[in-house]
N, C-alpha and C positions, 0 to 999 in steps of 0.2 A: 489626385487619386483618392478613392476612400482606405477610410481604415479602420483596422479594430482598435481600440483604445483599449488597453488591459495595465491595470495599473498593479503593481507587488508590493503590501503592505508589510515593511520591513521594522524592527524595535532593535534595544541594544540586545547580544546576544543572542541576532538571530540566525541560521546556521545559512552560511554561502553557499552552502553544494545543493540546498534546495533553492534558492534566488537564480544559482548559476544554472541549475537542470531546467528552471521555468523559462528563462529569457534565451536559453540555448536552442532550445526546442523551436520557439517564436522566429528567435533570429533567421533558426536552417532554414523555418518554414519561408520566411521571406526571399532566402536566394532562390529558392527555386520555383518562386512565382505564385504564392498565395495572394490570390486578389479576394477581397482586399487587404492590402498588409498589415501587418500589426503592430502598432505603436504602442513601446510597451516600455513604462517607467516604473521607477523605485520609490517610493511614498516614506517618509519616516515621519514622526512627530517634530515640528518644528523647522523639517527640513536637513535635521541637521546630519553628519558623518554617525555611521553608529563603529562599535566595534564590537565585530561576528564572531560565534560563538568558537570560532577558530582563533581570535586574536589580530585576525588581519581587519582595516578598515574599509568601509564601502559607503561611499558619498552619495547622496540619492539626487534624484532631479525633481522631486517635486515633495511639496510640504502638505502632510498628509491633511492639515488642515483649512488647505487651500482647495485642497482638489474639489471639483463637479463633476458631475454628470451630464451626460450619459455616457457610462462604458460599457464596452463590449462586456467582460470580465475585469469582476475583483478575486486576487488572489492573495490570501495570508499565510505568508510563512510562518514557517515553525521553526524550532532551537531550544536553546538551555535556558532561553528568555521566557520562556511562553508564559508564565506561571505570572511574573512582574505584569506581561504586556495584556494578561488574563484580568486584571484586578488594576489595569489604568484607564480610568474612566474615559478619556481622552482618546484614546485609541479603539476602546469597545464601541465610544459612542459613534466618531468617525467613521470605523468599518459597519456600525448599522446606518448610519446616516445613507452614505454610499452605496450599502449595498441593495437598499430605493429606486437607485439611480442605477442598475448595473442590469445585460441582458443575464448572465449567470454569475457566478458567486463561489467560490474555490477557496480549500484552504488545504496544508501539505503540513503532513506531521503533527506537532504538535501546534499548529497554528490554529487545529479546531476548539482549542479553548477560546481562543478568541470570540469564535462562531459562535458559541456557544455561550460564554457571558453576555453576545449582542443580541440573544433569544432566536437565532437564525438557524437555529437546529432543533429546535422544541416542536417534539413530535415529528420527529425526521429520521431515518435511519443514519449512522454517520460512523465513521474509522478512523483512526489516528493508528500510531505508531505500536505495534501491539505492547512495548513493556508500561503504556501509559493508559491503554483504553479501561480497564479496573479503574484505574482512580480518576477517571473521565466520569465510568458510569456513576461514580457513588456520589461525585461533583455537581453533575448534572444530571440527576433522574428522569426529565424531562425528554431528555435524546437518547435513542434506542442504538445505545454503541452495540456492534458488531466489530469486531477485534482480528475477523479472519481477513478482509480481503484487501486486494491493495489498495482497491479507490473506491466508494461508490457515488452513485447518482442519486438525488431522491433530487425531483424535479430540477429545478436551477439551483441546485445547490448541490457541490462535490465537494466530497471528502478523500485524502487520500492517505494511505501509511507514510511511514518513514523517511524523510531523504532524497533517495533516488528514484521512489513511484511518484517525485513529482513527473520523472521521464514520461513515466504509463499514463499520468495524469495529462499531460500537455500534448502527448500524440494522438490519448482519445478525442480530447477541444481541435486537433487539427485536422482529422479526419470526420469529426461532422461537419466543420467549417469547409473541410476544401476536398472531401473523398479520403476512400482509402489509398489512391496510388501515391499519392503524396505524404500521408502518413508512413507508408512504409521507405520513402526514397527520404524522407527525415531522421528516421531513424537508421539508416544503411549510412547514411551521413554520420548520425554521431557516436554506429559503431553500438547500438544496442537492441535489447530486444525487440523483434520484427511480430507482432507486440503481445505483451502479457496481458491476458485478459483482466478486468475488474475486479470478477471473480475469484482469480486464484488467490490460494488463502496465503498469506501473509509468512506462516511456518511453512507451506512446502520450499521458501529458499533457503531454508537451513535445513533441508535433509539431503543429505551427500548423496546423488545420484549418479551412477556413471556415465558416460556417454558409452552407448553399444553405437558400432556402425549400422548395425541394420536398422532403416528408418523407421520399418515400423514399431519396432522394440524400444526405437528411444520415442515418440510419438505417444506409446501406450505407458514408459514412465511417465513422460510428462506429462499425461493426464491423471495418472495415481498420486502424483506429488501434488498436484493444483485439485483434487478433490477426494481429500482423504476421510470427511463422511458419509460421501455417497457410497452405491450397492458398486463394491469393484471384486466381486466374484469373476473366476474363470470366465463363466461364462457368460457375463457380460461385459466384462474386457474384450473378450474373443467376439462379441458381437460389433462391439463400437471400435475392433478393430479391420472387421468383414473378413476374416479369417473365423476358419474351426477353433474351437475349441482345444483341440489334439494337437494344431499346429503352431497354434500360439505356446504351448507349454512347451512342444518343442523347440522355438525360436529362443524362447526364456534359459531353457536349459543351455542351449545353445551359444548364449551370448551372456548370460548370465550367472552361470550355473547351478541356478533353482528357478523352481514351479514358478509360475504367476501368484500365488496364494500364500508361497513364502515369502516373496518379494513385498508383497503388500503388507505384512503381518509387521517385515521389516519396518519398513516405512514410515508406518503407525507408530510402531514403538518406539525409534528414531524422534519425533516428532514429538510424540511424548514427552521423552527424557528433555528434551529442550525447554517445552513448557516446564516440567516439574522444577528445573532447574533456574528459571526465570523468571515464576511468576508465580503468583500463591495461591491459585485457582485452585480449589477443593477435586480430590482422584476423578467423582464422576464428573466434574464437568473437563476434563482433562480427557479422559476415555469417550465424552460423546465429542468433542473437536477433533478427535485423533481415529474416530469412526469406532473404538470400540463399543460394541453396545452396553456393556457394564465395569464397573469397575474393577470386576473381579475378574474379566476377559482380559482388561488393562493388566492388573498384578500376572496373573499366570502368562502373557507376551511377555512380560518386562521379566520374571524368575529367569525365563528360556534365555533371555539373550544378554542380560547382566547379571543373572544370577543372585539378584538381590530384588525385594519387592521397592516397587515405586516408593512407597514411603521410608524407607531408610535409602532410598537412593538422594531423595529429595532431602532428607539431613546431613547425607555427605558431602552436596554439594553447597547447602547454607555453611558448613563448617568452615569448606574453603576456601 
């Protein structure tokens, strides 16, 4: 039978819930008849047991300096290693050696330092884990970090956020390998999302949204949460949800109990407060990720709803 060869380039300290998201994904894809299947191992230096940035151990099946080519996909995980497995010659050279030999090229989290020491990202657009892509960009000025989305593509080579957008990661590789019906009957298997786009930005998972039962109310948040600097006026909510404009505010009210316009305003700010709280990114460029268009739009949302402007919000929480 043929197969994909997709090899996971694992170091000490690498995180298992992104090893286990990647091979889970592969594995499901195999019950349920991915032709052709996916033969898919764990690479470390030497070969040897590493211990994951959990403390638990995981034994690999192949010695990262053994491996050839050709594979389907090379994938580099990330963890609290990245940084050591960023700056070991031995591993930077092996993952570019490799990825020569490879039809694409993947790394999860912070594994894009890897990518990125091995020159596999110079001149690429690329994402990592958002509280790391600042000191990505200043590392490597050569790669055009983008900090919002979960994964992207620039030709055969993906980048993805944090963790568990290796999930998002592995169902996009299985849905151009094998269709969409199969992507979605892998993910209904591992019980997550039926799928998040690329695109969505990385913050919309940390702004508390409610679930409304009416579909299209929750439909039209989840498009405000995964694209909070596009145009999301009434009335182009109410367009991109083929409803009026009058009945959308009333479905809002309804299940919501405000406008469209205050909900979004929400949102924003929401999103905000998280960045300011997270990361040391300067008000305006804070206010254009979060779709305000100036920062002074930012300060007077953020008075309204914390009562305190962004910048003493953002000291209270370094105090903390």
């Amino acid at each position: 039978m043929d197969r994909r060869r997709v090899v996971i380039v694992a170091y000490e300290a690498a995180e298992l819930l992104e090893i286990a998201s990647i091979t889970s994904t592969l594995e499901s894809a195999n019950w349920h008849g991915a032709l052709p299947y996916y033969e898919y191992r764990v690479a470390t230096p030497g070969g040897h047991p590493i211990s994951t940035a959990t403390a638990l151990t995981l034994h690999a099946q192949l010695v990262l300096e053994r491996v050839t080519g050709p594979l389907d996909s090379l994938v580099v995980a990330g963890g609290i290693g990245y940084a050591d497995a960023a700056a070991n010659p031995l591993i930077v050279g092996h993952v570019r050696r490799l990825a020569r030999e490879s039809r694409r090229v993947a790394s999860v989290c912070t594994g894009s330092y890897v990518l990125a020491a091995a020159g596999l990202l110079d001149g690429r657009r690329a994402t990592t884990h958002w509280s790391h892509a600042q000191e990505m960009a200043e590392r490597f000025p050569d790669v055009v970090v983008d900090p919002d989305p979960i994964f992207i593509r620039d030709g055969d080579v993906a980048t993805s956020a944090g963790i568990t957008a290796a999930l998002d990661l592995m169902l996009a590789f299985v849905e151009e390998d094998n269709g969409p019906e199969l992507a979605r009957t892998v993910a209904r298997n591992l019980v997550t999302y039926l799928q998040r786009p690329g695109n969505q930005a990385q913050m919309s998972m940390f702004v508390e949204a409610p679930s409304p039962a009416n579909s299209l109310v929750k439909r039209t948040i989840e498009h405000i949460a995964a694209h909070l600097r596009d145009d999301l006026s009434s009335a182009t909510l109410a367009l991109g949800a083929g409803v009026s404009e009058r009945h959308l505010t009333r479905l809002f009210l309804r299940h919501l109990g405000q406008t469209p316009g205050r909900y979004v305003r929400q949102t924003r700010t929401e999103a905000a407060a998280h960045l300011l709280a997270s990361t040391s990114l300067p008000l305006a460029a804070v206010a254009t990720r979060c779709g305000f268009g100036t920062a002074e739009t930012l300060r007077q949302a953020f008075v309204d709803r914390y009562g305190i402007p962004p910048s003493r919000y953002r000291l209270t929480q370094a105090a903390g």
